[in-house]
C-alpha positions as CSV (number, residue, x, y, z in Angstrom):
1,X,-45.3,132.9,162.3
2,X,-44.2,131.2,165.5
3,X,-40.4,131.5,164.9
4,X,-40.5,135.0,163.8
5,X,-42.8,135.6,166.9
6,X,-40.2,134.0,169.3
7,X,-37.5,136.0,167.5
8,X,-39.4,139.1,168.9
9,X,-40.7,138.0,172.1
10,X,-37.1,139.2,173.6
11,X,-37.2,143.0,172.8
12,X,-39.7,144.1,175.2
13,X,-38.0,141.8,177.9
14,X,-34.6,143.6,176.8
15,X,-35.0,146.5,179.6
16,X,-36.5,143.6,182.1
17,X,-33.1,142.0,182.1
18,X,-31.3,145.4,182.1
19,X,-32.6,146.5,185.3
20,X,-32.6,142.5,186.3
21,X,-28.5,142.4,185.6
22,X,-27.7,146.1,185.4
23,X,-26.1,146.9,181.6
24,X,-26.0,149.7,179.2
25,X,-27.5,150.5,175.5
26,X,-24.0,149.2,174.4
27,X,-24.4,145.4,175.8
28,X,-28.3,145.4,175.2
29,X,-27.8,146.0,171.2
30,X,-25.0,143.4,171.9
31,X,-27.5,141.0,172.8
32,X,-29.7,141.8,170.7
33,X,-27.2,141.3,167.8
34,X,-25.6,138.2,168.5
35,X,-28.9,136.6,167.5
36,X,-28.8,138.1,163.7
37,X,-24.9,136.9,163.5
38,X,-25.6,133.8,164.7
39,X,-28.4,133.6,162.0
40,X,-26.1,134.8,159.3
41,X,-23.7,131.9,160.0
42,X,-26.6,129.3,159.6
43,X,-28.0,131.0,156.6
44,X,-24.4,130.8,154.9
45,X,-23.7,127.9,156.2
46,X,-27.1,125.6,156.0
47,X,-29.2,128.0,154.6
48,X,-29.3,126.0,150.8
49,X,-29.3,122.1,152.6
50,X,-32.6,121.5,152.4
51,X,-33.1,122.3,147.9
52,X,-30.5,118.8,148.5
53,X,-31.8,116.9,151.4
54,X,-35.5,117.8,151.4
55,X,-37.7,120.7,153.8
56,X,-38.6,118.8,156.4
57,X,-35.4,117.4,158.1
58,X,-34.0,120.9,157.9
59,X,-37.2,122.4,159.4
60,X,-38.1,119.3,162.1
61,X,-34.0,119.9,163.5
62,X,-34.3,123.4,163.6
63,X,-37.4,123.4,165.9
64,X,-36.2,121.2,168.0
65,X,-33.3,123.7,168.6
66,X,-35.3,126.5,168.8
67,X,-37.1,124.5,171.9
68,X,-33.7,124.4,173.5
69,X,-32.8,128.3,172.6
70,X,-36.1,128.7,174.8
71,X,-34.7,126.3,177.9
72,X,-31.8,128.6,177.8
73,X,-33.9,131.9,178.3
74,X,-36.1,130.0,181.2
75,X,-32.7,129.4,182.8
76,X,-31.0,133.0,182.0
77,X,-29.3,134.3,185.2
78,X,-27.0,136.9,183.4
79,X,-26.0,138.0,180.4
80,X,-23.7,135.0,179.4
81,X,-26.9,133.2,179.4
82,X,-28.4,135.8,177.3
83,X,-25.9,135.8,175.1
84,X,-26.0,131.9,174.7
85,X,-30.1,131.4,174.0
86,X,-29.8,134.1,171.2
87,X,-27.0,132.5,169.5
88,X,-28.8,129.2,169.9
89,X,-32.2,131.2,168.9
90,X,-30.5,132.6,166.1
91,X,-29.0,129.4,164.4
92,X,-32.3,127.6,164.7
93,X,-34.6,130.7,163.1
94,X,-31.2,130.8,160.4
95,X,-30.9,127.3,159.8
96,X,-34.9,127.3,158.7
97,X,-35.5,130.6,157.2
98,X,-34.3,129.7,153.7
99,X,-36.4,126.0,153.7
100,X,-39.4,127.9,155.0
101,X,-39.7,130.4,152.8
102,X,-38.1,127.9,149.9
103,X,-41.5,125.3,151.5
104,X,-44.2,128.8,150.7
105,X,-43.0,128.5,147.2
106,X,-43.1,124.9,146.8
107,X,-46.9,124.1,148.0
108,X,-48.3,127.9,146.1
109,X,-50.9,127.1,143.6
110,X,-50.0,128.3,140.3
111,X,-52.8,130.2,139.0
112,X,-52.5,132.1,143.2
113,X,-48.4,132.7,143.7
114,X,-49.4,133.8,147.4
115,X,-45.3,132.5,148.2
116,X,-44.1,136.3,148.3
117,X,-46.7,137.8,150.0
118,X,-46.5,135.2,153.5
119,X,-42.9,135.4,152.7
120,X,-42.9,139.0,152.9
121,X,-46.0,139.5,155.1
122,X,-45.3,136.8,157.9
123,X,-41.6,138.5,159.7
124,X,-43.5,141.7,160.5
125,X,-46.8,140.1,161.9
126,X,-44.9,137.7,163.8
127,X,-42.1,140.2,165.4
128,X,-45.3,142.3,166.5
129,X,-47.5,138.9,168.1
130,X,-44.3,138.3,170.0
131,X,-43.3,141.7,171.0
132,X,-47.6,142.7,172.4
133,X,-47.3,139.1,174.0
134,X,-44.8,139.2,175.5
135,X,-45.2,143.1,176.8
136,X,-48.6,142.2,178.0
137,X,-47.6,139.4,180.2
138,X,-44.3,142.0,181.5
139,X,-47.6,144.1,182.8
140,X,-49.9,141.6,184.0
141,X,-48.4,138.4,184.9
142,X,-45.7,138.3,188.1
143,X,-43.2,135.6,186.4
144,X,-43.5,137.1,182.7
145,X,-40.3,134.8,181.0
146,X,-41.7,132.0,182.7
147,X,-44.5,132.0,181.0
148,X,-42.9,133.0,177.8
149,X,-40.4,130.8,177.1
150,X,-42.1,127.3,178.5
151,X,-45.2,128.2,176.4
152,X,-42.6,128.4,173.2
153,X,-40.9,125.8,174.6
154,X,-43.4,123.2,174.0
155,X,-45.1,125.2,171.2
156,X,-41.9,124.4,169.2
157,X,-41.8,120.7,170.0
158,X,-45.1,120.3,169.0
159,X,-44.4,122.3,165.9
160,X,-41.2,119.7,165.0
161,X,-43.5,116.7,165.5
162,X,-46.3,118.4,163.0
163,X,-43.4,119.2,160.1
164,X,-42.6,115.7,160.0
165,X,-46.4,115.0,158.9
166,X,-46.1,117.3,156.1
167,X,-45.6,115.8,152.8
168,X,-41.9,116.5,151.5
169,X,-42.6,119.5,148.7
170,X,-38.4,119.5,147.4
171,X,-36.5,116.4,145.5
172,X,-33.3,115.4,146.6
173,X,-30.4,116.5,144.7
174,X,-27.1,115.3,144.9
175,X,-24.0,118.0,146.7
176,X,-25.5,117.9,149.9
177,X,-22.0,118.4,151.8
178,X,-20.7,120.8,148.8
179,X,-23.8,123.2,150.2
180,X,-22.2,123.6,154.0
181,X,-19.6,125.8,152.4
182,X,-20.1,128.9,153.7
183,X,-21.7,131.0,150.3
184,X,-24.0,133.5,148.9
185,X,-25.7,131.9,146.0
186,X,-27.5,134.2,143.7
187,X,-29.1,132.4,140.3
188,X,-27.2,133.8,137.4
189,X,-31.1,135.1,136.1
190,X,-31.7,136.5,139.4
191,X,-28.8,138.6,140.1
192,X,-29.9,141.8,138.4
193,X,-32.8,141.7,140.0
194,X,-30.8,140.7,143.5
195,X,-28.3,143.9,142.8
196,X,-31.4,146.4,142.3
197,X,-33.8,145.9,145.6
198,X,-30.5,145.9,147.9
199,X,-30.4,149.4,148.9
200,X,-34.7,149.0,149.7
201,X,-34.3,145.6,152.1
202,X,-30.8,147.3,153.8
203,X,-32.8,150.5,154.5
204,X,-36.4,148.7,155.7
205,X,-34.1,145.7,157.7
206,X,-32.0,148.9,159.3
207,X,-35.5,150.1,160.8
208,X,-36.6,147.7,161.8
209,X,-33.4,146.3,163.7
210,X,-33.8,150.0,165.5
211,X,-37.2,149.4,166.6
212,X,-36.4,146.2,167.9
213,X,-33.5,146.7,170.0
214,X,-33.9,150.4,171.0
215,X,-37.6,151.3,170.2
216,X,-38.7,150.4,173.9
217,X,-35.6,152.6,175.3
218,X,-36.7,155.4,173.1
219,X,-40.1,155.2,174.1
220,X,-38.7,155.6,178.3
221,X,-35.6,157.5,177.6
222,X,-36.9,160.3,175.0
223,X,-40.5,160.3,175.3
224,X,-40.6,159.8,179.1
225,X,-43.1,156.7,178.9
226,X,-42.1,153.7,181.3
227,X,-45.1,151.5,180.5
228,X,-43.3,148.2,178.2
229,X,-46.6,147.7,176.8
230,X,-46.3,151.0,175.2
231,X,-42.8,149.9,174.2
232,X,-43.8,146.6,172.7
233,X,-47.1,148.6,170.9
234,X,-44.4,150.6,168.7
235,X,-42.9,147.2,167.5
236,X,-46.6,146.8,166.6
237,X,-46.9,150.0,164.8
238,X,-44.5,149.5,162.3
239,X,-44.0,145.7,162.0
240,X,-47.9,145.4,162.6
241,X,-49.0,147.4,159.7
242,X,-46.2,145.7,157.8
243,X,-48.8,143.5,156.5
244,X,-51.4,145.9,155.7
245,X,-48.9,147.3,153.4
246,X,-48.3,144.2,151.6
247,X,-51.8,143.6,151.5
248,X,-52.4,146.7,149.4
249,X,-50.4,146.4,147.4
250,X,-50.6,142.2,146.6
251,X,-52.0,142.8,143.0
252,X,-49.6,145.6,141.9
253,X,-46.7,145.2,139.6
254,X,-43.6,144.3,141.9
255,X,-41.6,147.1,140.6
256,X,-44.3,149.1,141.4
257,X,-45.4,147.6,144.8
258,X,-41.1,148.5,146.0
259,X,-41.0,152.1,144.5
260,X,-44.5,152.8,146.0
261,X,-43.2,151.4,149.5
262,X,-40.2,153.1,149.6
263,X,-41.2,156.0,148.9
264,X,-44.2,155.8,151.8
265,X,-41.6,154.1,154.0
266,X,-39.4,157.4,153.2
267,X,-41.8,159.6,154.2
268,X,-42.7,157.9,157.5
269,X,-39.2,157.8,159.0
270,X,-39.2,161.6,158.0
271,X,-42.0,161.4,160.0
272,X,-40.3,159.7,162.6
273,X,-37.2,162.0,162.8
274,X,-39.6,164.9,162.9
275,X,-41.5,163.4,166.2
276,X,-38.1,162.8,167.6
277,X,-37.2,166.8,166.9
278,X,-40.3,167.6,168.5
279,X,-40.5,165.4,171.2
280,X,-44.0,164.3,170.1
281,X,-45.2,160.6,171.3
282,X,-47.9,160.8,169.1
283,X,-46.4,161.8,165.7
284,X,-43.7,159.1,167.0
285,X,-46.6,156.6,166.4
286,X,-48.3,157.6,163.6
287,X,-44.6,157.4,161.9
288,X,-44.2,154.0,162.9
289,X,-47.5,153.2,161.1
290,X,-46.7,154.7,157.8
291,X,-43.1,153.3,158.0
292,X,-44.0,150.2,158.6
293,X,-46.9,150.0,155.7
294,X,-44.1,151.4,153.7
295,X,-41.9,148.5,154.8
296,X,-44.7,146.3,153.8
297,X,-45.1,147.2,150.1
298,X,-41.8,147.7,149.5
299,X,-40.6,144.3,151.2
300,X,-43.2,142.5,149.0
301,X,-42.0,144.0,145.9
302,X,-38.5,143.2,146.5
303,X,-39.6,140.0,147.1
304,X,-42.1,139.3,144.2
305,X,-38.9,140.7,142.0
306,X,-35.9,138.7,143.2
307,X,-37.9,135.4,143.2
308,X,-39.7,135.8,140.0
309,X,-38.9,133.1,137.8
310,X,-36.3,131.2,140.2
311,X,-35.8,127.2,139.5
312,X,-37.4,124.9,142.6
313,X,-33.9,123.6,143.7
314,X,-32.4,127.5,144.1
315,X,-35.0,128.6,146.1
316,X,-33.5,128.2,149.6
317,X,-30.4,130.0,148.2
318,X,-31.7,132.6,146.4
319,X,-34.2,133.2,149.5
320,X,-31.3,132.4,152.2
321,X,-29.4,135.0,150.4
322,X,-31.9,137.6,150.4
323,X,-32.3,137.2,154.4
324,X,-28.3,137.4,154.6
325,X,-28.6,140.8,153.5
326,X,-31.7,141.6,155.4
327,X,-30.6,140.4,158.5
328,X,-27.5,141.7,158.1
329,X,-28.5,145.5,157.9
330,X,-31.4,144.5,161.0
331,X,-28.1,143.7,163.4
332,X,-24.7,146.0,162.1
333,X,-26.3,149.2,162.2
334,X,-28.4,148.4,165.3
335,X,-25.1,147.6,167.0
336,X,-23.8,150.7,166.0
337,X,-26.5,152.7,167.1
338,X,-26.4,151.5,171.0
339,X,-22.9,152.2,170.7
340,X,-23.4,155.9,169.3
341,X,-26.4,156.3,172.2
342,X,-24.0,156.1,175.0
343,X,-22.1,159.2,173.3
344,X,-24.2,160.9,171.4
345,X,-27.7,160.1,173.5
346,X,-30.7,158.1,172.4
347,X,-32.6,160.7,170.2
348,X,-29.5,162.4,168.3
349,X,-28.5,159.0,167.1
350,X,-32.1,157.8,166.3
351,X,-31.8,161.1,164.3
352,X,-29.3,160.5,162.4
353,X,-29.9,156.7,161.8
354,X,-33.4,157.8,160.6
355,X,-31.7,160.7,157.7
356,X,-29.3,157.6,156.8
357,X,-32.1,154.5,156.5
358,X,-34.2,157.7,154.2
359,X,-31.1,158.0,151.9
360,X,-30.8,154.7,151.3
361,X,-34.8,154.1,150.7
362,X,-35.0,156.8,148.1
363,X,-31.8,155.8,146.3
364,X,-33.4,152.3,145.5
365,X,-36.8,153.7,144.1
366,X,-34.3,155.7,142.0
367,X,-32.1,152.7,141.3
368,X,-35.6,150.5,140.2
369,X,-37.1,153.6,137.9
370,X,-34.4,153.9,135.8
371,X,-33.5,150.0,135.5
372,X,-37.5,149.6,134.1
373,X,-37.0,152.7,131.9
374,X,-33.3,150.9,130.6
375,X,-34.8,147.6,130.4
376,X,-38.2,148.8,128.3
377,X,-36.5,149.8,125.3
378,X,-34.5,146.8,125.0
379,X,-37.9,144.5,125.6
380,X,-39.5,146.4,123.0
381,X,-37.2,145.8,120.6
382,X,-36.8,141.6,121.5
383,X,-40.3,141.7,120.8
384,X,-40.6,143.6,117.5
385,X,-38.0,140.9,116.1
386,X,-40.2,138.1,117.3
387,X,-43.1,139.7,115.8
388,X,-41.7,138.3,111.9
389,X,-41.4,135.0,113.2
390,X,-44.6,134.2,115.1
391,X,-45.8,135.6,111.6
C-alpha cells in the first residue's frame, strides 16, 4: 500500500511542476513514463531474485531506495530532477513488485487464498491514498512536496527496518546470478492461462496510465475545473472503486470474476467517451466509478487465473511477468497519448484512446468464453476415462 501510494502521490503534483518549470502534455507524460520503464527494467532484470535469495533482502534494499527516490523529489528544481526521482522511484517499486506480491502468496492461509485479491485489490487503493493525499495538501498546505516526500521519506525507512523483522516466507534456491538476465518467465502450466487475460490487463493498465498522467489535465483543460483536488478525486473514482470491484466479486469463479469485469469496465469507458462528447463533468465521474469497479473484477480474475496452481519458487516470475505487461501498457500508450494531445487536443485523443482500451476489453471476455467452452469438452472427457479407474 505505501509503495503503490508513493507511485501515485506524483500525478496530482504533475501540473504543480508544470506551471513551477513551464512544460507541455508531451514532457509531462515523459515524466510520467520514465517511472514505468524504469520499473520494467527492474522487473526483468531483478524481478525473479528474491524465489533464489529470499523476500526480505529484495524488499529491505528496495525501500531503502525508494527513501532516496523521495530525497530526490524534495530536492527537484527542474525536470532533470524529475526525471531522475522517477527512474529511481521506478526501480525501487520494480525491483519489489514481484517479491511482494510473490510474499502475499507465501504467508495466505490455505483453506483463505486472500493472495489475489490484495494482489489485485492493493495498486488501485494505494494509487488513489496517494493521489487524495497528495491533492489535499496541494490545496491546503503552502509547501505541499515538502510535506509529501519527507513524510515518505522516513515512512519508507521505517518500512525497510520492519521487513527485516518478518520471518523469511521463500527457501533459497540455487541460480541466483542466472536470474539477473534480463527475461520474461512464464511456468510452462501457466502460460495458457498468461496468453488468455493479456488483452484484459493491457486494456485496464492503458486506463489507468491515462487517468494518471492526463486525468488532472482533462479535468482543467476539457471540463474547465482548476481545483487539483478535483483532479486527484478522479484518480479516486476509478482506482478507488477498484477494490470495491474485486470485493464483489472475491467468491466468483475467476473466469467469471474477468469476463464480468470487463465487460463493466467496457461499458464505463463508453461511459467515459460519452461524457467527454458531451462535455459533462458529472457523467465524466460516474464513468470513472463503473470503470474502475470494472477494473477491479476483471484485474482479480486475471489474477486468480494466471496464478492458480503456480509452484512457490515461480511466483516472483510468474507475478513479475504479469506486471511487465501491465506496466507496460500503463506507460506506452500514456506516452503516446500526451504526444497525440499536443496535435490532436486533450479530449479527441482521450476519445479515441477510450474506443481503443474498449476494443481490447471486449476482445479478452471473448478470448476467455470461448477458451472455457474449448477447454470443457476436453475436461469432460479426462474425467469420464477416470471414472473406470477410480471404479
Amino acid at each position: 500500500m505505501l509503495v503503490l501510494a508513493a507511485s501515485g502521490v506524483p500525478s496530482p503534483l504533475y501540473r504543480v511542476y508544470q506551471e513551477r518549470f513551464g512544460f507541455g502534455s508531451g514532457v509531462l507524460t515523459t515524466v510520467f513514463g520514465v517511472y514505468a520503464f524504469a520499473l520494467l527494467a527492474a522487473l526483468l532484470v531483478v524481478g525473479a531474485l528474491s524465489d533464489h535469495v529470499g523476500r526480505r533482502p529484495v524488499l529491505a534494499g528496495a525501500l531503502v531506495l525508494e527513501a532516496a527516490a523521495m530525497v530526490l523529489f524534495l530536492l527537484a528544481d527542474g525536470v532533470g530532477w524529475l526525471m531522475a526521482a522517477r527512474v529511481v522511484q521506478g526501480l525501487a517499486t520494480g525491483a519489489m513488485t514481484g517479491a511482494l506480491g510473490a510474499a502475499l502468496l507465501d504467508f495466505q492461509r490455505t483453506d483463505r487464498p486472500l493472495g489475489p485479491l490484495v494482489n489485485s485489490a492493493s495498486p488501485g487503493l494505494g494509487l488513489s491514498l496517494g493521489a487524495v493525499g497528495a491533492g489535499l495538501l496541494v490545496e491546503f498546505v503552502p509547501a505541499p512536496t515538502d510535506w509529501v516526500f519527507g513524510t515518505l521519506t522516513g515512512a519508507f525507512l521505517l518500512a525497510a527496518a520492519a521487513v527485516l523483522l518478518l520471518p523469511e516466507s521463500s527457501p533459497r534456491l540455487p541460480g541466483a546470478l542466472a536470474s539477473l538476465r534480463p527475461q520474461v518467465h512464464v511456468p510452462t502450466a501457466q502460460r495458457g492461462a498468461f496468453l488468455a487475460v493479456l488483452p484484459c490487463l493491457a486494456a485496464t493498465w492503458a486506463l489507468g496510465g491515462l487517468y494518471a498522467s492526463l486525468g488532472p489535465s482533462l479535468v482543467s483543460g476539457v471540463f474547465g475545473v482548476d481545483d487539483h483536488l478535483v483532479g486527484s478525486l478522479l484518480i479516486l473514482a476509478l482506482n478507488g472503486t477498484g477494490l470495491l470491484g474485486s470485493l464483489a466479486v472475491r467468491g466468483a469463479r475467476p473466469e467469471r470474476a474477468m469476463v464480468g469485469g470487463a465487460l463493466t469496465f467496457s461499458a464505463g469507458v463508453a461511459g467515459t467517451v460519452a461524457a467527454l462528447l458531451t462535455g459533462s463533468l458529472p457523467l465524466f465521474f460516474v464513468a470513472a466509478v463503473v470503470s474502475g469497479a470494472g477494473f477491479g473484477a476483471a484485474f482479480l480474475g486475471a489474477m486468480a487465473t494466471v496464478t492458480r496452481g503456480v509452484a512457490p519458487g515461480e511466483r516472483a516470475a510468474l507475478l513479475s511477468s504479469v506486471f511487465v505487461v501491465s506496466y507496460l501498457t500503463f506507460s506506452v500508450p500514456a506516452i503516446a497519448a500526451g504526444v497525440a494531445a499536443g496535435h490532436l487536443g486533450l479530449a479527441r485523443t482521450a476519445e479515441v484512446y477510450g474506443a481503443a482500451v474498449i476494443v481490447l476489453a471486449l476482445s479478452a471476455a471473448a478470448a476467455l468464453l470461448v477458451r472455457r467452452r474449448t477447454e470443457a469438452p476436453a475436461q469432460e472427457q479426462d474425467a469420464e476415462s477416470a471414472q473406470p479407474l477410480a471404479a
